[in-house]
N, C-alpha and C positions, 0 to 999 in steps of 0.2 A: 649077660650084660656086656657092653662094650667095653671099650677105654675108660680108666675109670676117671675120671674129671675132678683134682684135688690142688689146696694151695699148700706151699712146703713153709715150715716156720722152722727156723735154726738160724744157731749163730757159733756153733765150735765147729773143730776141725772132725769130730764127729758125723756133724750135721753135715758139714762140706762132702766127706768121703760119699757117705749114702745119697742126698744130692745128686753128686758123680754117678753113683752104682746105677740108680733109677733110670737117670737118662742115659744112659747105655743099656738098658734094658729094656728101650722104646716106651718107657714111663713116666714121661716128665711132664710135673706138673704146672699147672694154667697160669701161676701164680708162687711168688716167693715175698716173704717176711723176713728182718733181718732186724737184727740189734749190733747196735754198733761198738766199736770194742771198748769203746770207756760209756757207762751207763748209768740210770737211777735206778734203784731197787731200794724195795721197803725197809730192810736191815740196815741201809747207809744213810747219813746223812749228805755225805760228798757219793760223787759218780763213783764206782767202782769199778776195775778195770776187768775183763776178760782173757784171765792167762792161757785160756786153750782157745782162742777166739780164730774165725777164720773168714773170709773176706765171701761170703755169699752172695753179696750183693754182685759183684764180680761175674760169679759163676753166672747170675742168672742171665747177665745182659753181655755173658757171653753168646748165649743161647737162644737170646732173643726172647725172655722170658719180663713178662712185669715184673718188679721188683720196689717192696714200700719198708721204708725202717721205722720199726717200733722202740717207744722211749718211754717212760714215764714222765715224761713232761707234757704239756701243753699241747693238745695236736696233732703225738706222735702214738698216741694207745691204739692196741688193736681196734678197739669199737671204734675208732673215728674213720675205720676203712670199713665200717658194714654195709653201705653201699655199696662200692666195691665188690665186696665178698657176694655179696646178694645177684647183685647184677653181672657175677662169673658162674650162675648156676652151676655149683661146687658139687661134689658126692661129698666131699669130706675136707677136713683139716687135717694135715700130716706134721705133727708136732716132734721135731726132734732136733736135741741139745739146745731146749728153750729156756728161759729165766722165769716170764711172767705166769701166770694162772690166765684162763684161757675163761672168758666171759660166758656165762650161759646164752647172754643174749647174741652172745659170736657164733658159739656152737650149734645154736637152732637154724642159721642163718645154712645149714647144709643137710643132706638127707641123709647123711648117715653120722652128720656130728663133727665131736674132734678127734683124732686118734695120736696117741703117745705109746714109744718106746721108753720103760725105765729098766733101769739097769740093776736090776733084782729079780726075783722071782718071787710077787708081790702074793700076798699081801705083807714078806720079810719086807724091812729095809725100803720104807718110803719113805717118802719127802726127798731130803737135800744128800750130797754126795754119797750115791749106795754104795757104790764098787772102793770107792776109799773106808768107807765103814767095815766093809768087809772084809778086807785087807787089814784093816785096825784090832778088827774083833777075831783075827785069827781063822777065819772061815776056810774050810777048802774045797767050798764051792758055791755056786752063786748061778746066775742067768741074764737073760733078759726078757721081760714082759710085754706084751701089743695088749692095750687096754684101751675102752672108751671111755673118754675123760668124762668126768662130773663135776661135781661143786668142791669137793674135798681134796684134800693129796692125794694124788696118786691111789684115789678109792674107786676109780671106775671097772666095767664089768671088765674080764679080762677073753683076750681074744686067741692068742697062742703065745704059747712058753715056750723057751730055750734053754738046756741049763750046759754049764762047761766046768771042769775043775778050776782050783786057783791053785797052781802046782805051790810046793814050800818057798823056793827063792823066787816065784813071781813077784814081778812091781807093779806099779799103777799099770805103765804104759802095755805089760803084755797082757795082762787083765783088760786093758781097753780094746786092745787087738782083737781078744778073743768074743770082747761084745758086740763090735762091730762087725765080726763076720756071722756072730750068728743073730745080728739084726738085721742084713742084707736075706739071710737065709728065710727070715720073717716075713718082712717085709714083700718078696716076692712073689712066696705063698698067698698071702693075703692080698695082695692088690690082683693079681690076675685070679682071683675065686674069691670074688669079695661077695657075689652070692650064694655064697655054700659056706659061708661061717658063720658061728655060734657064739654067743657072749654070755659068759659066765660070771653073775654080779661074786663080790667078795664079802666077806663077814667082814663087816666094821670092828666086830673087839677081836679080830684079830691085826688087823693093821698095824704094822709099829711104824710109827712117823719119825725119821732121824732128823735134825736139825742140819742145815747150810756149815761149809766150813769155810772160815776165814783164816790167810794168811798166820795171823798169827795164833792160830790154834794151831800152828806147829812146832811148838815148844813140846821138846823132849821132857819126860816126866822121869826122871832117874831114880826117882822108888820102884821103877817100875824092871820086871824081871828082863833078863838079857831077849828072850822070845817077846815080849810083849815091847819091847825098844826096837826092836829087828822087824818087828809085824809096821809101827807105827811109821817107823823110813819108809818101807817101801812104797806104803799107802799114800806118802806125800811128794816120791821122790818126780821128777819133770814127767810129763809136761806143767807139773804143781811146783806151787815156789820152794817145795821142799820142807823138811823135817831140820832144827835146828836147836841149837842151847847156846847160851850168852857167857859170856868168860866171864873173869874177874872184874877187866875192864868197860867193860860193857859192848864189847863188840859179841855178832852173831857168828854162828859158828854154823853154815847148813850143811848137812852131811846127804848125799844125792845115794850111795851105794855103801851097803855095811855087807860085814859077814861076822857070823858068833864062831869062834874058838875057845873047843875045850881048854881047859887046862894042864 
C-alpha cells in the first residue's frame, strides 16, 4: 500500500506535537479538524474552556493543509463535513486529543474507519482523563492504546499497545511526555504497515469507563492519607488547573508541587 491517505482530528498540545511528529515523517495528512479553545460539550451548559488547547488550525495552513473547526453548535459537527470527508477518499480518521465521539456515519465514510490514541492500556481506564486517573489511583504503570473506534467509549478493537512506568514523584506533565513519545512510537509503526496489522476486538465487562474531570474536582480531600493527597497533586498539577483546598475565608489555595516528609 502507498501513502496512506488520512484526515487528522485534534485540538491539545498533544494533538499539536504528533501533528508536528507525522509531518516530519513525510506523513501528513489530507486534511485537519480542529475544536476551538473555548467550546460546547455535553456535560456543560456554558462553552468550556480547553486548558491544554493548542492552535492546530495554525499548523495546518502552515502546511498548506485544509483545515475545518468542529463545535457543537449549528453547522460546526463533524457530520456536516461528510461530504468533505467523502470526496477526500480517506484511508482513515486519525483521532487524537479529541472531545467529541466520532459518528458512525463519519467513520463509514473511510476504508479503514476511525483510529484513536487513548492514554491507557485499554480496556483499564476508558472514557475521560486516563493518565490523571492513574496518577490518582496510585498506578505505577500505564500505556497508550491504537484502537479502532466504534460506538461506545473507547471499546474499539485494539491495534498496538505501549506501556511505560509512572515513576513515584512523576506528575501529570512527565506522564504526558512519556505518552507522547510512545504514541509517536505507535503511530509510525502503524501508518507505514497499515497493511500488516491486526485488530484485536476487547471484552466489554471488561471495560472500566472513568468519567471527564472538571476544574473543580480538584479539591483536596483531607481525610485522605499523606500518599493518596501526594498521588491526587500530581495528577492535577499544570498543564491542569491544579489540585487546591479553600481557607477559612474562602479563598482557593492551588498547590502545583508537594513532597511527604516523615516525621
Amino acid at each position: 500500500m502507498g501513502q496512506v491517505r488520512y484526515a487528522f482530528l485534534g485540538a491539545t498540545r498533544y494533538s499539536a506535537e504528533l501533528l508536528e511528529f507525522l509531518i516530519g515523517q513525510g506523513l501528513p495528512p489530507a486534511l485537519v479538524f480542529f475544536i476551538p479553545e473555548e467550546f460546547q460539550i455535553s456535560y456543560s451548559d456554558k462553552p468550556v474552556k480547553n486548558s491544554n488547547y493548542a492552535d492546530i488550525r495554525a499548523m495546518a495552513e502552515q502546511n498548506s493543509i485544509p483545515a475545518y473547526e468542529v463545535n457543537s453548535i449549528p453547522g460546526k459537527k463533524l457530520g456536516d463535513y461528510a461530504s468533505i470527508i467523502s470526496d477526500a477518499q480517506l484511508d482513515l480518521l486519525l483521532v487524537l486529543g479529541w472531545y467529541y465521539m466520532i459518528p458512525e456515519k463519519v467513520r463509514e465514510l473511510t476504508s479503514h474507519g476511525a483510529w484513536g490514541i487513548h492514554a491507557s492500556l485499554l480496556p483499564r481506564y476508558a472514557g475521560g482523563a486516563p493518565l490523571n486517573w492513574a496518577i490518582i489511583n496510585g498506578e505505577e504503570e500505564t500505556g497508550i492504546t491504537l484502537f479502532r473506534m466504534k460506538s461506545g467509549v473507547d471499546d474499539g478493537d485494539i491495534i498496538r499497545q505501549v506501556s511505560f512506568p509512572i515513576g513515584p514523584n512523576d506528575y501529570i506533565s512527565d506522564v504526558y511526555e512519556k505518552a507522547t513519545a510512545a504514541s509517536k512510537e505507535v503511530l509510525r509503526a502503524a501508518l507505514t504497515n497499515i497493511g500488516d496489522l491486526t485488530f484485536r476486538p476487547q471484552n466489554p465487562e471488561e471495560i472500566q469507563v472513568y468519567p471527564q474531570r472538571k476544574p473543580e474536582d480538584g479539591e483536596i480531600d483531607m481525610t485522605k492519607n499523606s500518599k493518596e493527597i501526594f498521588d491526587f497533586i500530581r495528577a492535577q498539577a499544570p498543564p491542569y488547573p491544579g489540585a487546591f483546598f479553600r481557607t477559612a475565608d474562602g479563598k482557593k489555595i492551588v498547590i502545583e508541587r508537594a513532597r511527604v516528609e516523615s516525621q
